[in-house]
C-alpha positions as CSV (number, residue, x, y, z in Angstrom):
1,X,-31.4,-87.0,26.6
2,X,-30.5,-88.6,30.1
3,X,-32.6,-89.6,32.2
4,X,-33.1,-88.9,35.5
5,X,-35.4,-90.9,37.1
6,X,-34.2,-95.0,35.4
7,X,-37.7,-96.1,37.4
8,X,-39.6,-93.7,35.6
9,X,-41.9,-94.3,32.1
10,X,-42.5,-90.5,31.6
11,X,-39.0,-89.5,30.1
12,X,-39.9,-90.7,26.8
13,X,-37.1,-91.4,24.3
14,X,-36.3,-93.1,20.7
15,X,-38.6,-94.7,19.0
16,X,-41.4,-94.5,22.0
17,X,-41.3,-90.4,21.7
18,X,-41.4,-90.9,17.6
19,X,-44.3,-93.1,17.2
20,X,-46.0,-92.0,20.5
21,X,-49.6,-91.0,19.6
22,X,-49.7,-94.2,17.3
23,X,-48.8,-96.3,20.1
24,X,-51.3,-94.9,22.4
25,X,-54.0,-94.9,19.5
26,X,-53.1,-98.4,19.4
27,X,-53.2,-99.4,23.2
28,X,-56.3,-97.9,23.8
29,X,-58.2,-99.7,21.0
30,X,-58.7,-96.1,19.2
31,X,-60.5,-94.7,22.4
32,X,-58.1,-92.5,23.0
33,X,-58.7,-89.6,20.9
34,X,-62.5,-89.4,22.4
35,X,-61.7,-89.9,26.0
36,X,-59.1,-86.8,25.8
37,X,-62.3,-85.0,24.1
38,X,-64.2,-85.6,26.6
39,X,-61.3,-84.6,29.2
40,X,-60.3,-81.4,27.6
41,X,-64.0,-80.3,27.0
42,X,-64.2,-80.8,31.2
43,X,-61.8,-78.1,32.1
44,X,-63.9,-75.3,30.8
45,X,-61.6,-73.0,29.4
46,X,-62.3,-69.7,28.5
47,X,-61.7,-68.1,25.0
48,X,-59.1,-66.0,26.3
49,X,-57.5,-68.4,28.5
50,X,-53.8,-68.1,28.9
51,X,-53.0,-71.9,29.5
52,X,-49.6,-73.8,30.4
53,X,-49.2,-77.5,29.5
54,X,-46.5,-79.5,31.4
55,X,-45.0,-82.4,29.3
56,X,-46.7,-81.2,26.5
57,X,-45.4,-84.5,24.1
58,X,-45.9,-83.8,20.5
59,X,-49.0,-81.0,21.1
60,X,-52.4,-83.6,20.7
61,X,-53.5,-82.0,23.5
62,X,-52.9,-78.7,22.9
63,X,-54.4,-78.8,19.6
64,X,-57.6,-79.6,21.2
65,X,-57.4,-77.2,23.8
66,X,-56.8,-74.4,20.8
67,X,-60.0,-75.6,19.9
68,X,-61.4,-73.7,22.5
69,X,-59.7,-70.7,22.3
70,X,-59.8,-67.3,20.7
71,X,-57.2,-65.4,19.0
72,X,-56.5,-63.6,22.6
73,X,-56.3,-67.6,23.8
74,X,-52.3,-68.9,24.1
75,X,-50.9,-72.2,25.0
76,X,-47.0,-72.5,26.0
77,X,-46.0,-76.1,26.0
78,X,-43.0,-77.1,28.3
79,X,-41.5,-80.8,26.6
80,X,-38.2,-81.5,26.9
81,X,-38.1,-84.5,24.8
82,X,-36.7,-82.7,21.3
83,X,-38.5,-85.9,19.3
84,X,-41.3,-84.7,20.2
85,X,-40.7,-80.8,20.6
86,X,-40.2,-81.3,16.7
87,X,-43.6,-82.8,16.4
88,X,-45.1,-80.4,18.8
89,X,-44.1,-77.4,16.1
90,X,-44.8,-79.2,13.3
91,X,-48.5,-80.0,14.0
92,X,-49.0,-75.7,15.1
93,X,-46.7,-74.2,12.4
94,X,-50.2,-72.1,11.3
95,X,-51.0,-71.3,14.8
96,X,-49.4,-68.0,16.3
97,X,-51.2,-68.4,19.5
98,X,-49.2,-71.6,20.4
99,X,-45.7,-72.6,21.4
100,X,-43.4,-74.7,23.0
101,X,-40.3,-74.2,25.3
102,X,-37.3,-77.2,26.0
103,X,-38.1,-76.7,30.0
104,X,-37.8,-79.4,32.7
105,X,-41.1,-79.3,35.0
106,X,-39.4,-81.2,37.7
107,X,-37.1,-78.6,38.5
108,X,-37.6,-75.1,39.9
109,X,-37.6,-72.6,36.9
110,X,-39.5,-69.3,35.9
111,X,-41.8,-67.3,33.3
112,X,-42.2,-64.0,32.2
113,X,-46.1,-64.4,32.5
114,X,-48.6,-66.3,34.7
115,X,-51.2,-68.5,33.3
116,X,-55.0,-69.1,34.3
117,X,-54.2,-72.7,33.8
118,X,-51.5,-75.5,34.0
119,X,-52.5,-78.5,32.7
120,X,-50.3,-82.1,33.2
121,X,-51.8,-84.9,31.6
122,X,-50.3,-88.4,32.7
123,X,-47.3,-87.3,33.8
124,X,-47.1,-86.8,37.6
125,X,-47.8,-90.4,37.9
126,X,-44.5,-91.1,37.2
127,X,-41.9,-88.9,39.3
128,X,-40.9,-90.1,43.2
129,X,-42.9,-88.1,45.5
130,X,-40.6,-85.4,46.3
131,X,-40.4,-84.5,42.2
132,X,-44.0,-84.4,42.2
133,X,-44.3,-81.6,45.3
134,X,-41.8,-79.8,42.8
135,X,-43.8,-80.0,39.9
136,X,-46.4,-78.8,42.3
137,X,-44.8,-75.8,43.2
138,X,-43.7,-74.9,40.0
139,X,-47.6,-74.7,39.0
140,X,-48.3,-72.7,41.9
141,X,-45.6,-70.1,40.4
142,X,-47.0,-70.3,37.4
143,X,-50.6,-69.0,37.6
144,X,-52.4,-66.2,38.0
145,X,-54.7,-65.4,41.5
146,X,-57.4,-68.2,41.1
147,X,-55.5,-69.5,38.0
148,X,-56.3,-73.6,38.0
149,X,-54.3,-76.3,38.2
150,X,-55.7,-79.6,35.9
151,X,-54.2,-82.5,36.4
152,X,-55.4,-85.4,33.9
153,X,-54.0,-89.2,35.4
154,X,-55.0,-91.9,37.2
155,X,-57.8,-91.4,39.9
156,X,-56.9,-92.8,43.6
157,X,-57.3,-96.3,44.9
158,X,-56.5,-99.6,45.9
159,X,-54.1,-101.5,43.1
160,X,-55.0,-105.0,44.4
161,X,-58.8,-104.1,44.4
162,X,-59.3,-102.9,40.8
163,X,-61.0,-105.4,38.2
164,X,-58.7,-107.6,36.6
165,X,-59.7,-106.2,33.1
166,X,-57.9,-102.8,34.8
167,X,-55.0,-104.0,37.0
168,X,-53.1,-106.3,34.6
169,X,-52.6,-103.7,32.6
170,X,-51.9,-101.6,35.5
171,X,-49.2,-103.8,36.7
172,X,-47.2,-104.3,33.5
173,X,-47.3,-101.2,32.2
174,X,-47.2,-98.8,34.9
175,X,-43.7,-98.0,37.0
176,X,-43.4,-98.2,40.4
177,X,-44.2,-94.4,41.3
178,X,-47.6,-94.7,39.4
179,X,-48.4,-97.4,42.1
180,X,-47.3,-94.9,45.1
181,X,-49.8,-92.4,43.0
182,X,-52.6,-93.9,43.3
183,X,-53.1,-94.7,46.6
184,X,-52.5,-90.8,47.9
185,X,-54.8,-88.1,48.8
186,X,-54.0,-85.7,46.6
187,X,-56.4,-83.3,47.4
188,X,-54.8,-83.2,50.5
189,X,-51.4,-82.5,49.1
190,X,-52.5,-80.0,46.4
191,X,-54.3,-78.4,49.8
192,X,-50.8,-77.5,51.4
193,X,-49.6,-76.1,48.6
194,X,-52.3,-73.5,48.8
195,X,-55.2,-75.1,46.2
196,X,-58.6,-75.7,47.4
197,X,-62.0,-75.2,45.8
198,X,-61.5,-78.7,44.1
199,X,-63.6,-79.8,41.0
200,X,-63.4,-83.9,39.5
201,X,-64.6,-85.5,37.0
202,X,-63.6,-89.4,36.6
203,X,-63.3,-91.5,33.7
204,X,-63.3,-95.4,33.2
205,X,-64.9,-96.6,36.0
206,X,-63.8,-93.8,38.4
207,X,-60.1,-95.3,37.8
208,X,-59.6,-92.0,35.9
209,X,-59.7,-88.2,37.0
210,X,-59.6,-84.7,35.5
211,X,-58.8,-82.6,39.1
212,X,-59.3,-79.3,39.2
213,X,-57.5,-77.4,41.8
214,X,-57.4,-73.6,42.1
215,X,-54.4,-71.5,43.0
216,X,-55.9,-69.7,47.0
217,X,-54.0,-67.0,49.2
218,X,-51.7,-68.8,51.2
């Protein structure tokens, strides 16, 4: 796989995409797997919930989302790194209700359904602007009349005034669009693209945010 976007730490190859949720289990100090409890158990989904996850990765996520979820419940993961697409169907092989399609999020592309929620954890972070309006749109598409739109990532605010403990980190691990990110109003753009009725709930020191957007008339 190419990728697109050199600047970019989202398009996750090799070894990186093989090992993934042991490197993030390890780079979180084992916190991981409780603060994406914590996350997911914020988004209120419904039994029956019909839900869309964009960079789906190797299906952690999703597996916790099926926790919520009735057999009328379905997730459709869109990944299009096949390391982890592999993973993704390995971990659900006894789960009917979930699924996974090779399908780019930062280009224009359709569905023979809508969803009552798309869900993108850490990913829109780290696309150039323009991208992220794409993505954008293409959850717009995606959903149902007052479907929602969850994004998991980093909250909004100044790089140079976060604690030390926070913006080292930050710095050497983040790319340059994550730094662009963070200090936009989000609601604001979501807002244009016909959301509104905004929910949040923050995480670590408010340098975290689950934000709930839902899909309005334009």
């Amino acid at each position: 796989m190419n990728k697109l976007y050199p600047d970019s730490k989202v398009e996750i190859q090799g070894f990186t995409a093989k090992f993934y949720d042991n490197m993030i289990n390890l780079l979180s100090f084992g916190s991981y797997t409780r603060f994406i409890n914590n996350a997911i158990n914020s988004m209120n989904i419904t039994s029956n919930d019909k839900i869309l996850d964009f960079g789906a990765g190797t299906g952690r996520n999703a597996l916790l989302m099926n926790n919520c979820l009735s057999e009328e419940g379905e997730i459709l993961g869109l990944e299009i790194s096949e390391l982890m697409i592999a993973q993704f169907k390995y971990k659900t092989k006894t789960l009917n209700n979930l699924d996974i399609k090779n399908q780019r999020i930062d280009q224009p592309f359709e569905l023979e359904k809508k969803y009552d929620k798309v869900f993108i954890s850490f990913v829109l972070h780290g696309f150039p602007f323009d991208v992220q309006k794409q993505i954008i749109q293409n959850a717009y598409n995606a959903l149902k009349k007052d479907g929602e739109f969850i994004i998991l990532d980093f909250n909004e605010f100044i790089t140079d005034k976060t604690p030390l403990y926070f913006r080292i980190p930050f710095k050497i691990v983040e790319c340059k669009y994550a730094f662009e990110y963070v200090e936009r109003d989000w609601k604001q753009i979501l807002s244009e693209f016909g959301f509104g009725d905004f929910q949040e709930k923050s995480f670590l020191k408010k340098h975290l945010r689950l934000l709930k957007a839902k899909k309005l008339n334009k």
